[in-house]
Structure formats: C-alpha cells, structure tokens
N, C-alpha and C positions, 0 to 999 in steps of 0.2 A: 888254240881253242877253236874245235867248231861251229860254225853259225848257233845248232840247236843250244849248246852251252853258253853262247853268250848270251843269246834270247834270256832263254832259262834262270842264268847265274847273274848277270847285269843286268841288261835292257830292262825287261820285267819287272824284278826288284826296285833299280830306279823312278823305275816310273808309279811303281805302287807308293815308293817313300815320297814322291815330287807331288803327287795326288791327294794326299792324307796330309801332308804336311798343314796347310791351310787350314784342317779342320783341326790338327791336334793344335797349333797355335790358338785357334780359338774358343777350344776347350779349356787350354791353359789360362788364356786371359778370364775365361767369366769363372773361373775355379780362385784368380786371384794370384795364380802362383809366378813365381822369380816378377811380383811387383805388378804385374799386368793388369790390368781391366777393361772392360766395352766401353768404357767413358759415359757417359751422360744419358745416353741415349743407347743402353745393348741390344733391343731389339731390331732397330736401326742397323747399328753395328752388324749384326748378324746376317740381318738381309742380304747387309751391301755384298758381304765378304763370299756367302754362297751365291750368290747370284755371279759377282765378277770372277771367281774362281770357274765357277760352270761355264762361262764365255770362252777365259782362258782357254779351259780346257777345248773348247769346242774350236777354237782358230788354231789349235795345236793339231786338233787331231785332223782340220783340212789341210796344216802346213806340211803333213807327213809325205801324201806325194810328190809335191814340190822336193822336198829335200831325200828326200826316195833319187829321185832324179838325177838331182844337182851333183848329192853326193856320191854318187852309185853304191846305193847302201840297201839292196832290196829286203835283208832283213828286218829294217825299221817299217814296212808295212802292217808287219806284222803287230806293231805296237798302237795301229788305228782302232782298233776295235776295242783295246782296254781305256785307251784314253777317250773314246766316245762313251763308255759306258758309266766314267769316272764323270764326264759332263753331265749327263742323265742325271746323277747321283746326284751331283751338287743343288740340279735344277728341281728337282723335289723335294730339296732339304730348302733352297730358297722359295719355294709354296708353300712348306708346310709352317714355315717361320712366320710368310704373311699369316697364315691361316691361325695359327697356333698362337704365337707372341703379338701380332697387332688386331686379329679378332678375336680372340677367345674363343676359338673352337665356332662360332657362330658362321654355322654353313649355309643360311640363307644368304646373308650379309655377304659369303664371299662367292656364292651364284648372280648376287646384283650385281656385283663389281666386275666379275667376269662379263659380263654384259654390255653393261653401263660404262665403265671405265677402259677406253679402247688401251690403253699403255699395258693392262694388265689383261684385254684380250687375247693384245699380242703372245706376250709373254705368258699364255695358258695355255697357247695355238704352240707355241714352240717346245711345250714343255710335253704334251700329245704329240707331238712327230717324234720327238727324242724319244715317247715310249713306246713307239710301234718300231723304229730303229733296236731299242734294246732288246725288244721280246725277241726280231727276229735276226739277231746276233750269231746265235749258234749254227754249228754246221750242218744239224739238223734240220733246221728253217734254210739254211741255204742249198738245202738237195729239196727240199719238196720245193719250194719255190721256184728252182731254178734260175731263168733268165728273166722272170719277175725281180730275183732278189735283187739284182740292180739298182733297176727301174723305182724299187720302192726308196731303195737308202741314196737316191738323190736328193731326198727330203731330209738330207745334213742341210742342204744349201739353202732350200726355205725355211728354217731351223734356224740357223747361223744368222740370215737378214731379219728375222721379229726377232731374235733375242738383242740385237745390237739397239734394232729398233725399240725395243721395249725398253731397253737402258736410255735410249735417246730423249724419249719423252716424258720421261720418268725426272730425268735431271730437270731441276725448276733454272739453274741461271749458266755455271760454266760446264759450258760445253765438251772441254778439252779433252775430257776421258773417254766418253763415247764418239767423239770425230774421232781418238786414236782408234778406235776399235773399228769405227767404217772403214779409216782407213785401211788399213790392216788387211781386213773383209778385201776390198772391194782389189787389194794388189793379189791375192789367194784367187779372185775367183774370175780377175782377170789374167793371171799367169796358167791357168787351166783354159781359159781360152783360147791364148795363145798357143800354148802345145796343142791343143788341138787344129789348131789353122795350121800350125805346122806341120802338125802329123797329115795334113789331108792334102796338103802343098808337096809334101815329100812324096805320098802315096801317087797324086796324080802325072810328080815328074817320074818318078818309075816304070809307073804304066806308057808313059808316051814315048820310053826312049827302050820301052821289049821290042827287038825287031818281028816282026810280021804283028805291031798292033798299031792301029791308027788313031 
C-alpha cells in the first residue's frame, strides 16, 4: 500500500476515531447509556474531560516531529494539522461549557473573568492562538502567507505553555496531573532544542571540514 492510501485509508481514519472517541464517550455517559453518567457534578465533568482531551491533543500534535524523526515515518507529518485542529476543537467546546453550563450564557460575567481571573486568562489567550493556527491551516493561507506562515504557527508553543498552565492553577490541591503534562511539555520542547543544537553542531562541522573554507 502506498503512502497516499495509508494516509487516506488508516492514518486519517484513526485518528478521526482517537479524536471523537472522548466526546462520543461523553455524550454516551450524560445520555445515560450502557449505565454511565457525569456523576455528581456533569458540568464539572464536562469541563474537565474537553479541556484534558484538548491538551492531549495539543502534546500529540507537538510529539508528531519527534516521532517523525525517531521513527522515520515522514508520513505522520502529515497527521499534525488534523490533530491541531481536533485540539482547537475540543478548547472551544471547553469555553463554551464554562460559558454555557457554569454561567448561563451570562457574557458579561465571563468578560470579568477573563480579566479578573488570570487561570482563565491564560487559558482564553491559549484558546485565541489556537484560533488564528486553525483559520490559517489551509494551503491557501499557507501560499499567501508564505514564510510568515511559520513564524505565526510557532504560537503552538505558547499555546501548549498557558493551556498546561491554565490547568495548573486551576487544580486547587493534587498536583500530579498537570506536573505530568509539564512534564511532558517541557521533554517535547526541550527535545526540539536539542535537534536543533544538533542540526547547527552538524551544519558548522561540515562547513569547517569543505576544503578551500576556513
């Protein structure tokens, strides 16, 4: 099978069913069905589940070069852009949850808070970089912008640190969930460092050993 078919026939597929899976699961529990429910608290429930699903998704779709790499898999590139746009997804469905299920639509209330409440600054500032990423996703945004388009979708990475962050200050006592997700962060964004020290380590021994260069 070639690359374009596996994309196409697997890759893709999977990752549309790994993506949605999260939200049919929790459609199924507040519907009640095979026994399920949001427990005590479904609003709550709700939040948590699109907001950590959006994170997920967002440390997936930085792990993609890395294992781009690793694996020598350059078809999986291909699968950053859906999995960034499936994070977007989830992080508007975890705003509109706050917004919807714990204010009541009361859109002054969640202007204060955006304000006032820096946990939920963050995490508003994360959810605006995720949506200038998505608008400019397509490959038509990527010829008009050109070597802009780069430049702008580096704004995964300040993206990825307020959403962790925004979980971090957000938990009132154990910590354990969001230190796994710094972690996480911080081995992604320091293993792109390092290839890059690499890559400029590599570049500069080749240059010094072309004969006629000094």
């Amino acid at each position: 099978m070639r690359v374009e078919q596996r994309y196409r026939l697997i890759y893709k597929p999977l990752v549309w069913l790994g993506a949605l899976l999260p939200l049919a699961l929790l459609l199924g529990r507040g519907f009640g069905l095979a026994g399920g429910s949001l427990g005590a608290d479904p609003a709550e429930e709700i939040l948590r589940t699109c907001g950590k699903t959006a994170l997920n998704l967002l440390l997936l779709t930085l792990a993609v070069t890395p294992l781009r790499r690793l694996l020598q898999a350059p078809q999986l590139l291909r699968l950053r852009r859906l999995l960034g746009l499936f994070a977007f997804f989830y992080a508007v469905l975890h705003l509109l949850a706050y917004a919807v299920l714990e204010l009541q639509f009361d859109w002054p209330v969640l202007g204060e808070d955006i304000v006032k409440r820096p946990y939920i600054t963050l995490g508003f500032v994360a959810v605006l970089l995720l949506a200038a990423l998505a608008a400019t996703s397509t490959q038509r945004a990527m010829r008009r912008l050109g070597r802009r388009w780069q430049r702008l979708h580096w704004a995964i990475y300040p993206a990825a640190l307020l959403g962790v962050w925004h979980f971090w200050w957000q938990v009132k006592a154990d910590i354990r969930q969001p230190a796994l997700y710094a972690a996480i962060l911080t081995a992604l964004l320091g293993w792109r460092l390092w290839w890059k020290r690499r890559a400029a380590l590599t570049s500069t021994s080749g240059s010094s050993t072309t004969p006629g260069r000094t």
